[in-house]
MIZA-923042 format. One record per residue (C-alpha): residue number from 1; residue in one letter; x, y, z. Coordinates in pm, whole numbers, padded with zeros to 5 digits. Layout:
<rs>
R   num   residuo       xx       yy       zz
R   NUM         A        X        Y        Z
...
</rs>
This chain:
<rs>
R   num   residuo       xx       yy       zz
R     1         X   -05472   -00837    00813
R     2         X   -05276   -01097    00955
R     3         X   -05082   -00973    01275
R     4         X   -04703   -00862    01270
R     5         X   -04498   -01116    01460
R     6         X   -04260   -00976    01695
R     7         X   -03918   -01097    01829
R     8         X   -04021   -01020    02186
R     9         X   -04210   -01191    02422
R    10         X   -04270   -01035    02809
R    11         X   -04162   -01217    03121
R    12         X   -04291   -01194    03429
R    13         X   -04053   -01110    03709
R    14         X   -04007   -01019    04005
R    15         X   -03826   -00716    04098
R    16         X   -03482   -00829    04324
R    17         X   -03530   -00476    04493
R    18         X   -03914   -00410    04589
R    19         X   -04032   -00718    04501
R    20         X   -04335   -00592    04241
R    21         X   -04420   -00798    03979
R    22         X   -04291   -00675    03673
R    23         X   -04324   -00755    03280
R    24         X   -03985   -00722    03092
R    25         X   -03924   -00760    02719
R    26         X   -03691   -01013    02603
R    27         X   -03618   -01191    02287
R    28         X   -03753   -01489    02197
R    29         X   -03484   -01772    02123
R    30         X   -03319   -01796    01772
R    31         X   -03408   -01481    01661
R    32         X   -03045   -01333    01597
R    33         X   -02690   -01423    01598
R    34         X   -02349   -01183    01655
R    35         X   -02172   -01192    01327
R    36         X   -01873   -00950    01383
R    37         X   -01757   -00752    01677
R    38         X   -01480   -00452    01718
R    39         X   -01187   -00561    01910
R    40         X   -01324   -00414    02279
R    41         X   -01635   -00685    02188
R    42         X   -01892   -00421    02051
R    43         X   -02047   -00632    01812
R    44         X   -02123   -00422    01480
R    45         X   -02366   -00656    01285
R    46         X   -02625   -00885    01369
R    47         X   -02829   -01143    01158
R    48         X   -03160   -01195    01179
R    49         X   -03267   -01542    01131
R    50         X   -03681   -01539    01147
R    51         X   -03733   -01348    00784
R    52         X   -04066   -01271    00895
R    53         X   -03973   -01085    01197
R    54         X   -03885   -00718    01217
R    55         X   -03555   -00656    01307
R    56         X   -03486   -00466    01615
R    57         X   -03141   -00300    01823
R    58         X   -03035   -00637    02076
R    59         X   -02850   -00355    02290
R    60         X   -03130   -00168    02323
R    61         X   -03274   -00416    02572
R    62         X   -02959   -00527    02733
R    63         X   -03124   -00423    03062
R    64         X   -03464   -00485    03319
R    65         X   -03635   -00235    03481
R    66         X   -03870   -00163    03735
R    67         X   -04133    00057    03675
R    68         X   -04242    00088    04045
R    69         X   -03868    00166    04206
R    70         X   -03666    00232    03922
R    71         X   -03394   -00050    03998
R    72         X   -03228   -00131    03638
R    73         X   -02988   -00369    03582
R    74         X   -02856   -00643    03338
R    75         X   -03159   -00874    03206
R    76         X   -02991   -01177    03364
R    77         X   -02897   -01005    03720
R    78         X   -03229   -00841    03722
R    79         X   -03391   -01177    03699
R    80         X   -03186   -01399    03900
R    81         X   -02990   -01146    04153
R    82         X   -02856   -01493    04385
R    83         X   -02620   -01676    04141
R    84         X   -02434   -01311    04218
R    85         X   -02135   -01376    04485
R    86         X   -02203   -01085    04637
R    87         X   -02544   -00972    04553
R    88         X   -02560   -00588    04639
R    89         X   -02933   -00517    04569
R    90         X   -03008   -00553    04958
R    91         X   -02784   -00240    04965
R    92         X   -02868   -00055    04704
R    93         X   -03302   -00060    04753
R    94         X   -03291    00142    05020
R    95         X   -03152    00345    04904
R    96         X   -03407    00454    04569
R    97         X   -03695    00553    04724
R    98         X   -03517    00866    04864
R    99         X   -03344    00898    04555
R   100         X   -03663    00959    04336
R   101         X   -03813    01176    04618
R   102         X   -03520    01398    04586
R   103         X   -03589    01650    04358
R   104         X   -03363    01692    04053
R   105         X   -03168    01341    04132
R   106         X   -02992    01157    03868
R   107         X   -03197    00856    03948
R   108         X   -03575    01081    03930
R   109         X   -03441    01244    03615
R   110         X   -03360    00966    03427
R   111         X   -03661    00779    03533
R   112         X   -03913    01019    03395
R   113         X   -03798    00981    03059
R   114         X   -03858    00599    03040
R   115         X   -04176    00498    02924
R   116         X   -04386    00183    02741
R   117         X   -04256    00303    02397
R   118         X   -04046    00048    02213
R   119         X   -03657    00221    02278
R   120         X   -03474    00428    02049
R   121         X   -03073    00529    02183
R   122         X   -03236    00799    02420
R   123         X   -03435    00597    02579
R   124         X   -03180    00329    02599
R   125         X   -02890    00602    02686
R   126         X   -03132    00663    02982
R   127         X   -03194    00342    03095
R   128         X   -02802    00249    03088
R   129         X   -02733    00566    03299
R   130         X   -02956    00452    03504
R   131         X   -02809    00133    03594
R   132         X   -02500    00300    03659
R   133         X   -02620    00563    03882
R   134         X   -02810    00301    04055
R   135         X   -02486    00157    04130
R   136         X   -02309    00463    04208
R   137         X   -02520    00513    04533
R   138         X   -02314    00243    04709
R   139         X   -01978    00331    04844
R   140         X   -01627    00355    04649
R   141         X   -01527    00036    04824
R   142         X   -01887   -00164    04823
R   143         X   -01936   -00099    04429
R   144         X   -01972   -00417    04168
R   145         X   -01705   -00197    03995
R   146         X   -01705   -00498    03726
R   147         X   -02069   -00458    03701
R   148         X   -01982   -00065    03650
R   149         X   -01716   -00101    03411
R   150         X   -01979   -00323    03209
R   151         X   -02280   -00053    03180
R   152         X   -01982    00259    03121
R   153         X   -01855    00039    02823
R   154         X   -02209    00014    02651
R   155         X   -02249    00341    02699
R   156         X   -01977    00377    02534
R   157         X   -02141    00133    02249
R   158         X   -02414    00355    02233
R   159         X   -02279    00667    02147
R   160         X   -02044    00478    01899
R   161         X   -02315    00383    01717
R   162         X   -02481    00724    01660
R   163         X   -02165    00813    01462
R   164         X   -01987    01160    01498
R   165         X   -02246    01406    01361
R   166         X   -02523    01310    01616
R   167         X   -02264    01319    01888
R   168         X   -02437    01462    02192
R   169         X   -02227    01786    02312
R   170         X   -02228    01937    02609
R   171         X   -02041    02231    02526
R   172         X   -01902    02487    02837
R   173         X   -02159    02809    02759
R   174         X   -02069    03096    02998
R   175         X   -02470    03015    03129
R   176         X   -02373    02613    03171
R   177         X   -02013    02688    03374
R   178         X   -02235    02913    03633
R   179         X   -02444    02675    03655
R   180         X   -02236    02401    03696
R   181         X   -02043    02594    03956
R   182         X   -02321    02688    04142
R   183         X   -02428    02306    04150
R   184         X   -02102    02227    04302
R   185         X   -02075    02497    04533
R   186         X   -02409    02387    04689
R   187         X   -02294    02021    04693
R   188         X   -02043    02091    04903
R   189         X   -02190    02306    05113
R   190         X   -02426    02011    05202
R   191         X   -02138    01790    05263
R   192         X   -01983    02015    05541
R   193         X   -02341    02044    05636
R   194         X   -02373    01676    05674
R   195         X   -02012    01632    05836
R   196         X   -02083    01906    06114
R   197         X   -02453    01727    06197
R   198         X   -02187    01404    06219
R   199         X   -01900    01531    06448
R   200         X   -02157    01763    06666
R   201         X   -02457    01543    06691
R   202         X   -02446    01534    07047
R   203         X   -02359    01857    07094
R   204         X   -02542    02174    07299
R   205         X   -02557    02354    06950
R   206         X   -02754    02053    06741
R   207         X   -03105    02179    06703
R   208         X   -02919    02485    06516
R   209         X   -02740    02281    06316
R   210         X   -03048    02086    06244
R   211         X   -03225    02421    06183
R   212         X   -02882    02484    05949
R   213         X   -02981    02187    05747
R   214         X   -03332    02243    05722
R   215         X   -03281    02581    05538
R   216         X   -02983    02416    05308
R   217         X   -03269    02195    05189
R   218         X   -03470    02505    05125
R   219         X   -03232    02575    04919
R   220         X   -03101    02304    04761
R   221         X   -03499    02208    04646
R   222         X   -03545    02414    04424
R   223         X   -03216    02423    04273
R   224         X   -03292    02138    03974
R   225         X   -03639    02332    03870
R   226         X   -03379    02651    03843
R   227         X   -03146    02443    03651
R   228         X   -03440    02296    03393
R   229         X   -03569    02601    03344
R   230         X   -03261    02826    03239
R   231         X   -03119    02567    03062
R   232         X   -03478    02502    02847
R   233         X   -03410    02773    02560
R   234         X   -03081    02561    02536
R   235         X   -03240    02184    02477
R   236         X   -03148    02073    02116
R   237         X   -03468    01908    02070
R   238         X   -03307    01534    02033
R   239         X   -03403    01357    02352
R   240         X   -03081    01402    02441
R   241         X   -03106    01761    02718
R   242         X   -03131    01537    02984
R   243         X   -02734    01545    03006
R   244         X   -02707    01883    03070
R   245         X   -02944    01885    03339
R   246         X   -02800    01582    03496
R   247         X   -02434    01741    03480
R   248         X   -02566    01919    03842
R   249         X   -02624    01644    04023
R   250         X   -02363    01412    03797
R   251         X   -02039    01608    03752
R   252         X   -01883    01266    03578
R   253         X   -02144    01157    03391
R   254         X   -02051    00968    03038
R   255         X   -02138    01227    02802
R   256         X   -02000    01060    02543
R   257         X   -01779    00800    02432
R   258         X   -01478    00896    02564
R   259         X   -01619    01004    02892
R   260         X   -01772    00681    02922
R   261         X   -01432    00475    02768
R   262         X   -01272    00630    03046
R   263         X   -01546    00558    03315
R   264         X   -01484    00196    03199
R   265         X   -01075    00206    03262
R   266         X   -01115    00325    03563
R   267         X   -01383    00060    03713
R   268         X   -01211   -00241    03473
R   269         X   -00883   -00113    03695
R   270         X   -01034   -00131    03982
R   271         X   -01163   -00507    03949
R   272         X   -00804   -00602    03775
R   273         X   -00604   -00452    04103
R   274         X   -00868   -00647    04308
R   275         X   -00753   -00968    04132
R   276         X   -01137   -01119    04140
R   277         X   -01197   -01189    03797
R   278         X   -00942   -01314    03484
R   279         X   -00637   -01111    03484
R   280         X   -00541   -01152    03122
R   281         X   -00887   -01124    02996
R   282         X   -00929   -00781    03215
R   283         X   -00572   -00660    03112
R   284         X   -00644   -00759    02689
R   285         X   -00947   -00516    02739
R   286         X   -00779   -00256    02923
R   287         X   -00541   -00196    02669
R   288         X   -00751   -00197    02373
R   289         X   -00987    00075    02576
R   290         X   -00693    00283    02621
R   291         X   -00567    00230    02275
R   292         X   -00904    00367    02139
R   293         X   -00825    00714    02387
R   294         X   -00482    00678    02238
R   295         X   -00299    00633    02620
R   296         X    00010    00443    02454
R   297         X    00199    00598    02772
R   298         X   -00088    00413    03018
R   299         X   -00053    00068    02811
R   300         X    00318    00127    02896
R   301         X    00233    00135    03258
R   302         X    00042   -00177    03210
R   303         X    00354   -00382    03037
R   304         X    00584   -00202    03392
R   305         X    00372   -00310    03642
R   306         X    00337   -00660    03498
R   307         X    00702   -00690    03469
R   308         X    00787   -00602    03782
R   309         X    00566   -00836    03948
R   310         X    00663   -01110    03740
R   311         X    01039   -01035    03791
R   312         X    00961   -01039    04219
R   313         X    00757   -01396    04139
R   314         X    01053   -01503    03964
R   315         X    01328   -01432    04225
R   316         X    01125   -01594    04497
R   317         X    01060   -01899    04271
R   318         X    01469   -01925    04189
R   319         X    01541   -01894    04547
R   320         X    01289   -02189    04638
R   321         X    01379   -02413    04396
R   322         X    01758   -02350    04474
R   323         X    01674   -02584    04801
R   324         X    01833   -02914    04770
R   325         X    01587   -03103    04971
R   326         X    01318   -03012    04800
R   327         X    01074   -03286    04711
R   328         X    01015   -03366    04296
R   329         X    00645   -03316    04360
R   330         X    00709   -02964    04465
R   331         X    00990   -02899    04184
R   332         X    00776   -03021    03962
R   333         X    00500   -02739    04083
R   334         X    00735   -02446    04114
R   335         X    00896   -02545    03753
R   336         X    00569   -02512    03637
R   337         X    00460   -02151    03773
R   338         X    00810   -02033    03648
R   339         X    00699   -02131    03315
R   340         X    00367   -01935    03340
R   341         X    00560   -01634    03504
R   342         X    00836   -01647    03206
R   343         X    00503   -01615    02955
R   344         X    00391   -01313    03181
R   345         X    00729   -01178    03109
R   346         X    00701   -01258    02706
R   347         X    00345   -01088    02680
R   348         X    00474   -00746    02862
R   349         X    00750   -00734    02623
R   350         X    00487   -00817    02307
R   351         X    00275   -00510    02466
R   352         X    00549   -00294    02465
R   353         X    00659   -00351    02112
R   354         X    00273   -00335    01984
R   355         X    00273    00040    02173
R   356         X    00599    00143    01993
R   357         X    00422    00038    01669
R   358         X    00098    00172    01701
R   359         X    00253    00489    01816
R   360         X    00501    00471    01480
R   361         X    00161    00392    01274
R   362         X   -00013    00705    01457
R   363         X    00240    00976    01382
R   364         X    00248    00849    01036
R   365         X   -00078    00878    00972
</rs>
């Protein structure tokens, strides 16, 4: 029996965190092509141009990762991590090791369920989380929040694609809200915990506030074997409990597409406020994001806040070419921006009308 040819072919890398040598799956080249894609670039059909070849899920291995430290990221950051401005996997790999030693960590948890099987949307709902937590150990203002917004939109993809009825749910049980509650009691116990170790360091009192912390750890260990095991009876058998049990440690985690739709506003809003990447392409996919939540009021907000920018631009552009000594060259320049501030102008009007007929096409429906 001749042997079944396969799309995939594994390269050898090494990780850009611990540096082990690693084999990733990739597809081999001409082996598909996008055909059609939803209007916040999910694409919805592929074609398969080797006839011979089994078909398999191109999102599904969107990502790298390592099997020795558990850094996951996109297949092309994952294998070359310099051509990255700012390349933030000297911050983050530090950072795992204690991560997976911690018991009942969103990083450890979603780890464990990753194996050498080829991936099917749990596994690749896992992996994706993963990323994201990954990236979620840095600090608000050291995040790749354009790297973030990324991984929360396929998430987003991914539970899209399973359709309504396998929707994962993580409905609020009386046992689930104690839970829960408990899990963020105890997380901010530890912060006050780690605050007082912080201001009183050097204090008379620190070896009982280290002795404090030591018994908070007590406690806190075996809090995620607590969680797993009350919350077992409850698993619906799909792949899928690891939500729940990641809810302790993860009170924001994308549980499902709107969760993770909004995960992605809020990172995309973050990158478009930091003006580092292409403001119309970030604001087109913003809009269409919040659309599909049905936020006509936030698109609205969108259309203001352009305006008003492009009306200050405008003033201070009128005033400088009101100068009669002004040079042609530089005329010629500031003529030219007020052009491109006058189409900034025309688009927030366009996105204003669009809202007040999508909103006239929802209530009619």
């Amino acid at each position: 029996m001749a042997d079944t040819k396969s799309a995939l072919y594994n390269r050898t890398l090494a990780c850009p965190a611990c540096g082990s040598k690693t084999l990733q799956p990739d597809f081999k080249t001409g082996m598909y092509t996008e055909e059609e894609r939803e209007s916040d670039q999910h694409v919805t059909r592929y074609r398969w141009l080797q006839p011979d070849v089994p078909p398999l899920h191109p999102p599904y291995y969107a990502l790298f990762q390592c099997p020795d430290c558990a850094f996951t990221d996109f297949k092309e950051d994952f294998a070359e991590p310099n051509r990255l401005r700012d390349n933030r996997v000297r911050l983050l790999a530090p950072k795992l090791k204690p991560e997976l030693q911690r018991r009942g960590s969103c990083i450890a948890t979603l780890r464990q369920g990753l194996g050498a099987a080829p991936p099917d949307f749990p596994a690749a709902l896992r992996c994706h989380m993963l990323a994201l937590a990954i990236q979620e150990l840095l600090p608000e203002d050291r995040r790749d929040h354009l790297k973030i917004a990324r991984l929360s939109l396929r998430i987003a993809w991914l539970y899209r694609e399973q359709a309504d009825t396998t929707q994962p749910s993580l409905q609020d049980t009386e046992g689930l809200a104690a839970l829960d509650q408990y899990a963020a009691a105890l997380r901010e116990v530890t912060a006050a915990v780690a605050r007082l170790r912080t201001v009183f360091g050097t204090s008379p009192a620190k070896s009982k506030l280290e002795a404090l912390a030591q018994q908070l750890q007590a406690v806190a260990r075996p809090s995620a074997d607590l969680r797993a095991a009350l919350l077992a009876k409850g698993d619906r058998g799909d792949g899928l409990g690891f939500l729940t049990l990641l809810r302790g440690d993860w009170p924001q985690i994308p549980a499902n597409e709107s969760l993770a739709l909004e995960a992605a506003i809020r990172a995309f809003e973050k990158v478009y406020e930091s003006g580092d990447a292409d403001t119309m392409g970030l604001l087109k996919i913003m809009i269409e994001l919040n659309y599909r939540l049905d936020r006509f009021d936030r698109v609205l907000e969108y259309a203001g806040s352009i305006s008003k920018t492009a009306y200050e631009e405008r003033t201070t552009l009128q005033r400088q070419r009101a100068e009669r000594t002004l040079p042609a060259d530089q005329r010629t320049r500031l003529t030219a921006r007020a052009n491109r501030v006058q189409a900034t102008l025309d688009l927030a009007a366009d996105i204003r009308r669009q809202v007040v007929q999508r909103q006239e096409t929802a209530r009619a429906a």
